[in-house]
MMTF fields as JSON, N, C-alpha, C and O atoms, coordinates in Angstrom:
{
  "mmtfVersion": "1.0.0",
  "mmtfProducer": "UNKNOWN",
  "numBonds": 355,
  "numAtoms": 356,
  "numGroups": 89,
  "numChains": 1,
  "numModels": 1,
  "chainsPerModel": [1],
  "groupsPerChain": [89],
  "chainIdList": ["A"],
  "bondAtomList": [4, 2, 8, 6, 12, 10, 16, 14, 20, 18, 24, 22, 28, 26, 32, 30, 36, 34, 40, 38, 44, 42, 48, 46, 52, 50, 56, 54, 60, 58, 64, 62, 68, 66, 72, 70, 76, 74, 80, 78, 84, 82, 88, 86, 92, 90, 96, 94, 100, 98, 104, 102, 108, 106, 112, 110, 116, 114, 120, 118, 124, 122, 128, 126, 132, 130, 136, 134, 140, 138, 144, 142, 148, 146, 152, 150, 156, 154, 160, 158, 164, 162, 168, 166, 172, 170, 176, 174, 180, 178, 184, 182, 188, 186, 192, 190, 196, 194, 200, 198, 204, 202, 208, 206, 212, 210, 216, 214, 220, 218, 224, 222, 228, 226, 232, 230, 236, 234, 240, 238, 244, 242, 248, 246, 252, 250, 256, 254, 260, 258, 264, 262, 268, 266, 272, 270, 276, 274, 280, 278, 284, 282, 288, 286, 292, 290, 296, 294, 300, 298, 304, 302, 308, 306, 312, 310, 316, 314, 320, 318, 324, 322, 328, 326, 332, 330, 336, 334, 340, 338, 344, 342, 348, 346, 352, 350],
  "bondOrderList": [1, 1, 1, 1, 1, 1, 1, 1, 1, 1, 1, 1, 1, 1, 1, 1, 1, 1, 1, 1, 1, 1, 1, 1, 1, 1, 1, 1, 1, 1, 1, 1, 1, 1, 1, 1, 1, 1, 1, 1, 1, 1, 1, 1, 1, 1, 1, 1, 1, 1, 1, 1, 1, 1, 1, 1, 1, 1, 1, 1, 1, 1, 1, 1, 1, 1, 1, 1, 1, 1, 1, 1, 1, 1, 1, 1, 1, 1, 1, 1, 1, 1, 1, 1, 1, 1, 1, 1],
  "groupList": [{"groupName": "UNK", "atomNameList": ["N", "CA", "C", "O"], "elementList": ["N", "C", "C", "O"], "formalChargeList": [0, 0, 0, 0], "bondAtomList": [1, 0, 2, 1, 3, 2], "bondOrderList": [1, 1, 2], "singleLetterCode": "X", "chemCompType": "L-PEPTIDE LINKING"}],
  "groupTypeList": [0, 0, 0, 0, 0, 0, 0, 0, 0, 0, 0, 0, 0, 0, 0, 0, 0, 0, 0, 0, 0, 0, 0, 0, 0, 0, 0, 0, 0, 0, 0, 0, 0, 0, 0, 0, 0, 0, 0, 0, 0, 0, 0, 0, 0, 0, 0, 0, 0, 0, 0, 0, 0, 0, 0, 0, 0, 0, 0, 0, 0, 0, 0, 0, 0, 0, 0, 0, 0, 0, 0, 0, 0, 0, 0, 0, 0, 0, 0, 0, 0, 0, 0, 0, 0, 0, 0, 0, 0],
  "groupIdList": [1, 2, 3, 4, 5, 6, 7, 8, 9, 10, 11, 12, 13, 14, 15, 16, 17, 18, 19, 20, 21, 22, 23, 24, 25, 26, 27, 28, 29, 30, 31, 32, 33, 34, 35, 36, 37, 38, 39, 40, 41, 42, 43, 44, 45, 46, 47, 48, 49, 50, 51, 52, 53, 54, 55, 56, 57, 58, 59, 60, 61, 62, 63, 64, 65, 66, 67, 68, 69, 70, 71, 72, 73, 74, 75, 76, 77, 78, 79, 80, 81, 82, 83, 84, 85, 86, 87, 88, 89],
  "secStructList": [7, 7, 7, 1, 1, 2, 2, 2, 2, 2, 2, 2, 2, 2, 2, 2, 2, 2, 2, 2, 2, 6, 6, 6, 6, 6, 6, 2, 2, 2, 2, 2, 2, 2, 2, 2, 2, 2, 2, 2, 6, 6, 7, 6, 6, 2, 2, 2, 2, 2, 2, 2, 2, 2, 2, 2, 2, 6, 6, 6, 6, 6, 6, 6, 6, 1, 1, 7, 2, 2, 2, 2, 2, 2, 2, 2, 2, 2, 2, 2, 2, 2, 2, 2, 2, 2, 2, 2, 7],
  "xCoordList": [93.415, 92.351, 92.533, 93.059, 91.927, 92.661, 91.093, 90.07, 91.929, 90.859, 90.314, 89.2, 91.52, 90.645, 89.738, 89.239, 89.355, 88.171, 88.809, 88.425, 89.991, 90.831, 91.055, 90.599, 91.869, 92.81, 91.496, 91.452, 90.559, 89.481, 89.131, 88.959, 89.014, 88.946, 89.712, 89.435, 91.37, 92.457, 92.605, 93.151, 91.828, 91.947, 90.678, 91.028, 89.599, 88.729, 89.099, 88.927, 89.813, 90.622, 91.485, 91.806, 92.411, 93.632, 92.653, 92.669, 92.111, 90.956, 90.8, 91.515, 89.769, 89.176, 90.363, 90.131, 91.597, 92.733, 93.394, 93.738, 93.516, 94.516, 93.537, 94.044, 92.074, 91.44, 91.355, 91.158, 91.442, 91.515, 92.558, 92.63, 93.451, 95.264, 95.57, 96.218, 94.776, 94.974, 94.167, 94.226, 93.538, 92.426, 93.686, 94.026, 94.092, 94.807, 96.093, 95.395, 96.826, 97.905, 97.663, 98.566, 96.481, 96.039, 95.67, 95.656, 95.427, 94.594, 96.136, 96.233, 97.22, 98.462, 99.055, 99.6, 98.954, 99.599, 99.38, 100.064, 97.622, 96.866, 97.14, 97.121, 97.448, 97.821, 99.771, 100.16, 100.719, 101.208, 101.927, 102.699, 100.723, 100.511, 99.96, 100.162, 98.946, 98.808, 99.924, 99.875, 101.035, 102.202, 102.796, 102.993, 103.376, 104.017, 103.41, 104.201, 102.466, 101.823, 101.81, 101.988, 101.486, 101.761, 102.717, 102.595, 104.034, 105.331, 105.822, 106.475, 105.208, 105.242, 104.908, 105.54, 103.613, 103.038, 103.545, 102.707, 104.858, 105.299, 104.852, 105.504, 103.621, 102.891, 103.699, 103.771, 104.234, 104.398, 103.848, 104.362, 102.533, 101.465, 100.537, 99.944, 100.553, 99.706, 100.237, 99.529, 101.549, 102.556, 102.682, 102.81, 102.652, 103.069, 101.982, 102.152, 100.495, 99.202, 98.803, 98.067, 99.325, 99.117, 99.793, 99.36, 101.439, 102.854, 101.818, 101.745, 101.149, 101.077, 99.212, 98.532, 99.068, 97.868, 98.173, 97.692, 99.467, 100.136, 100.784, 101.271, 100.801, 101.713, 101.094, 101.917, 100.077, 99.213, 99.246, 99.635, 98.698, 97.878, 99.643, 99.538, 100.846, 101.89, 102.439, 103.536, 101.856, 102.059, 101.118, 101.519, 99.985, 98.966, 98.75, 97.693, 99.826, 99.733, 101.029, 101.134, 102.152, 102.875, 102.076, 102.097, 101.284, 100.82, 99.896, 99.703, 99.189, 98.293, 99.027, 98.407, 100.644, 101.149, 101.283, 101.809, 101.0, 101.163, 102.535, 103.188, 103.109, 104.251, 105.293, 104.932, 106.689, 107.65, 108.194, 108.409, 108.19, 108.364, 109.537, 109.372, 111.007, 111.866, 111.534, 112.582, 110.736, 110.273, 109.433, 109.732, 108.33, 107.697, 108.522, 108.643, 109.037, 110.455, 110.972, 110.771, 111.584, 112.241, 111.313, 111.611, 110.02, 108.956, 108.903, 109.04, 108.68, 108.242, 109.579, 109.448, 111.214, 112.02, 111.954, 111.515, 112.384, 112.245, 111.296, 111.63, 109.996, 108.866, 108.975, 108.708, 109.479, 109.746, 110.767, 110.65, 111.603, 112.682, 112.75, 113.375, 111.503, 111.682, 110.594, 110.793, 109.475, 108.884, 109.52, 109.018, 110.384, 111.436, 112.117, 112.206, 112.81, 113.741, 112.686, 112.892, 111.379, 110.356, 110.266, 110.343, 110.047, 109.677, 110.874, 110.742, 111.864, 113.291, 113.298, 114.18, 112.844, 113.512, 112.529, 112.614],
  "yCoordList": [-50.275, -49.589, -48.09, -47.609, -47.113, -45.484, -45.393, -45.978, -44.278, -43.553, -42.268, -41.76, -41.822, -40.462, -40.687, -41.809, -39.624, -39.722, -39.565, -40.0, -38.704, -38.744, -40.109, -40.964, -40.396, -41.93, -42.878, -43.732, -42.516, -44.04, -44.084, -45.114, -42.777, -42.157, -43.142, -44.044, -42.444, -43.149, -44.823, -45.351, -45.557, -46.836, -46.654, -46.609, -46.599, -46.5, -46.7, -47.671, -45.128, -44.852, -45.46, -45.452, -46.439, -46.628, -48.157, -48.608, -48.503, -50.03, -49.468, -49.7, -48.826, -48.377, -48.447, -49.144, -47.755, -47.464, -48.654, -48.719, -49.475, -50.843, -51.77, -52.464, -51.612, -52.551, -52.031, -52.756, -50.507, -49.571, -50.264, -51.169, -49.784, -50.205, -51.505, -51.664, -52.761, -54.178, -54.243, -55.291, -53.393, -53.672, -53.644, -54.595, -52.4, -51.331, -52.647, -52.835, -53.204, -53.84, -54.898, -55.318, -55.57, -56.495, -56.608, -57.674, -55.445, -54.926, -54.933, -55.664, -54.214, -54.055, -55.402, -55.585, -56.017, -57.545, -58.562, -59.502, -57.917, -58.746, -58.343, -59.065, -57.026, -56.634, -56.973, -57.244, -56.801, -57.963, -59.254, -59.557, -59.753, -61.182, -61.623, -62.767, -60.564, -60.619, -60.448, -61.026, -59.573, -59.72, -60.666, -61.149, -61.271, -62.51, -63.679, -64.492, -63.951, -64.996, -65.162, -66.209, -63.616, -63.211, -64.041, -64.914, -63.708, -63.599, -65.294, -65.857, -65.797, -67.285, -67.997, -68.866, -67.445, -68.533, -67.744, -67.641, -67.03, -66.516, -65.405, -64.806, -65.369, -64.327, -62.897, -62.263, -62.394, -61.053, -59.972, -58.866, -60.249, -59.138, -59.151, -58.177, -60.311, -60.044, -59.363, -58.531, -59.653, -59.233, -57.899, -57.294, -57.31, -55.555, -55.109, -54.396, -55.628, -55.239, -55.237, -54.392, -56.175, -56.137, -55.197, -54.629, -54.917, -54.293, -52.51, -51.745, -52.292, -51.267, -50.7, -49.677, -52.05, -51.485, -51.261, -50.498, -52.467, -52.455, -50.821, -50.433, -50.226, -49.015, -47.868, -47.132, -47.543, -46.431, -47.202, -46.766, -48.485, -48.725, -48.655, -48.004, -48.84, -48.995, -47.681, -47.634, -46.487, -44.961, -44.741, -44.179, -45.06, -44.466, -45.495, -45.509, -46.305, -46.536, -45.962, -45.924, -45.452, -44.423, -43.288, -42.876, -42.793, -41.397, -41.55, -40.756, -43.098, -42.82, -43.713, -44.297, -43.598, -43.969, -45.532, -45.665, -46.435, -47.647, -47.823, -48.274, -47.644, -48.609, -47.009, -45.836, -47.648, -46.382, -46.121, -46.887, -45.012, -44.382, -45.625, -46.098, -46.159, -46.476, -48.115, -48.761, -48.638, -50.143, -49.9, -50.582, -48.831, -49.198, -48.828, -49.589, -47.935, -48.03, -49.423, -49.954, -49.983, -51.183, -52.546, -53.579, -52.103, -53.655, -53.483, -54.366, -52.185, -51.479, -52.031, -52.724, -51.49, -52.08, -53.22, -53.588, -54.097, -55.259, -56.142, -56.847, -55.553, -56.128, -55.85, -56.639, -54.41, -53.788, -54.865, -55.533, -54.632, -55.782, -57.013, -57.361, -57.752, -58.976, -58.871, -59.603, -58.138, -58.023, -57.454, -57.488, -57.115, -56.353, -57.456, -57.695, -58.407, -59.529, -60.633, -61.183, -60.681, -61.36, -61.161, -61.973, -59.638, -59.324, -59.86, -60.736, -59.244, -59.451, -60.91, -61.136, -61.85, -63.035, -63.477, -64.607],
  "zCoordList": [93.879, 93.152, 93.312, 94.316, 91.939, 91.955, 93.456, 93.811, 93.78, 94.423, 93.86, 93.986, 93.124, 92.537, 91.66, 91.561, 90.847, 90.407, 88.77, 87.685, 89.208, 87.306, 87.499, 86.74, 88.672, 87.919, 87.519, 86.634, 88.334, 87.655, 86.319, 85.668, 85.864, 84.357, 83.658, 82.867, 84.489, 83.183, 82.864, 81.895, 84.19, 84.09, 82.581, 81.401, 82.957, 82.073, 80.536, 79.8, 80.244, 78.913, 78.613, 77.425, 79.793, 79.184, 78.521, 77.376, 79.368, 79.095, 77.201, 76.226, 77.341, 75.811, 74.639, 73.651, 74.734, 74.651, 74.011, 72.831, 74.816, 74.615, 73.449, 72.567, 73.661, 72.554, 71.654, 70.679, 71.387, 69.782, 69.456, 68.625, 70.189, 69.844, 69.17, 68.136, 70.217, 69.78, 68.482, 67.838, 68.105, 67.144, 65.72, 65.016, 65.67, 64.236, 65.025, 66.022, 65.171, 65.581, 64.918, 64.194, 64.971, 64.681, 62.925, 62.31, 62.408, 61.363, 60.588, 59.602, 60.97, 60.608, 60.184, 59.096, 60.818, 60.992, 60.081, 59.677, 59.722, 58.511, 57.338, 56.341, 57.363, 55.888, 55.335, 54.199, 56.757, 56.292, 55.245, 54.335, 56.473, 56.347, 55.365, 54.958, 54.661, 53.069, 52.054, 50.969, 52.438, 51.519, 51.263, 50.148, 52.943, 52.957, 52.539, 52.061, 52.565, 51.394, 50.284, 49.662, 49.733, 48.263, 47.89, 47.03, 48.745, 48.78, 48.63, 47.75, 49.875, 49.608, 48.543, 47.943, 48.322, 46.724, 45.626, 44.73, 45.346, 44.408, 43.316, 42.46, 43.643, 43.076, 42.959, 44.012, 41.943, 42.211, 41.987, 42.153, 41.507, 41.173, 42.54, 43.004, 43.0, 43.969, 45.127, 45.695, 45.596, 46.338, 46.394, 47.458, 45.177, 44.523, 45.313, 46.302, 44.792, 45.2, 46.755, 47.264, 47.348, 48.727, 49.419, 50.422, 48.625, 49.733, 49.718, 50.681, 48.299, 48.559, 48.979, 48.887, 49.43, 50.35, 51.742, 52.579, 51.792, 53.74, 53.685, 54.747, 52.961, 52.881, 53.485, 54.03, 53.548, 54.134, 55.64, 56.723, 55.288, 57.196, 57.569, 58.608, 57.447, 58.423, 58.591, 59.147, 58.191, 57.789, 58.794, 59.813, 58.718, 59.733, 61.036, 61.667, 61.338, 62.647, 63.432, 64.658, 62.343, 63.163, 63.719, 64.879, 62.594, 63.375, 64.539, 65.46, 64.253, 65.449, 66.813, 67.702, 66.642, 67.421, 67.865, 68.97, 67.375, 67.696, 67.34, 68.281, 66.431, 65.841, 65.992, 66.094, 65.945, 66.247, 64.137, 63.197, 64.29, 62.691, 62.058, 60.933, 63.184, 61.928, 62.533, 62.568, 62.845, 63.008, 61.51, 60.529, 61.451, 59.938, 58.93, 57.97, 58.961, 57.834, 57.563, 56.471, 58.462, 58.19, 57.863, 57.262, 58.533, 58.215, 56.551, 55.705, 56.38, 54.627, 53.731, 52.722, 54.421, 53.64, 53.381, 52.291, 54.34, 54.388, 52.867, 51.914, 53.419, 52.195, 50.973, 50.066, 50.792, 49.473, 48.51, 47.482, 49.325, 48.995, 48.159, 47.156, 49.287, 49.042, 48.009, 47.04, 47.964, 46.587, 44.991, 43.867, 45.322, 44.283, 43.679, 42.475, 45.087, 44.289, 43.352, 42.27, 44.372, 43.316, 41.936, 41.014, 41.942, 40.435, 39.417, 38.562, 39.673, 39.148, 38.993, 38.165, 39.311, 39.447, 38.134, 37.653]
}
């Protein structure tokens, strides 16, 4: 257990911290998981519509630091992609 009086703080914050975090991680994951469904039931309008709502939240969990800049690059390629070959097909 901290004894100081900062470290008890940082347990505190890092506590508060980790459930913001799990929250937007979680929030990320759902939007997604809305593509890949899209994606599954062949839909490509719905797919288009979802990739580019996941597009801001996987932008703004780099900045607020959850996710590393070229992991959302590549989750984004990745989806772009496979919604692209949808349309095309």
């Amino acid at each position: 257990m901290a004894n100081h009086a900062s470290a008890k703080k940082r347990i505190r914050r890092n506590a508060t911290r980790a459930e913001i975090n799990g929250a937007r991680r979680g929030r990320i994951r759902t939007f997604v998981k809305k593509v890949e469904l899209a994606l599954a039931a062949g839909d490509a309008k719905l797919a288009g519509e979802a990739l580019h709502a996941a597009q801001p939240e996987l932008a703004r969990s780099v900045s607020k630091g959850i996710m590393h800049k070229n992991t959302m690059a590549r989750k984004l390629s990745r989806l772009s992609a496979r919604v692209k070959a949808l349309k095309n097909s």
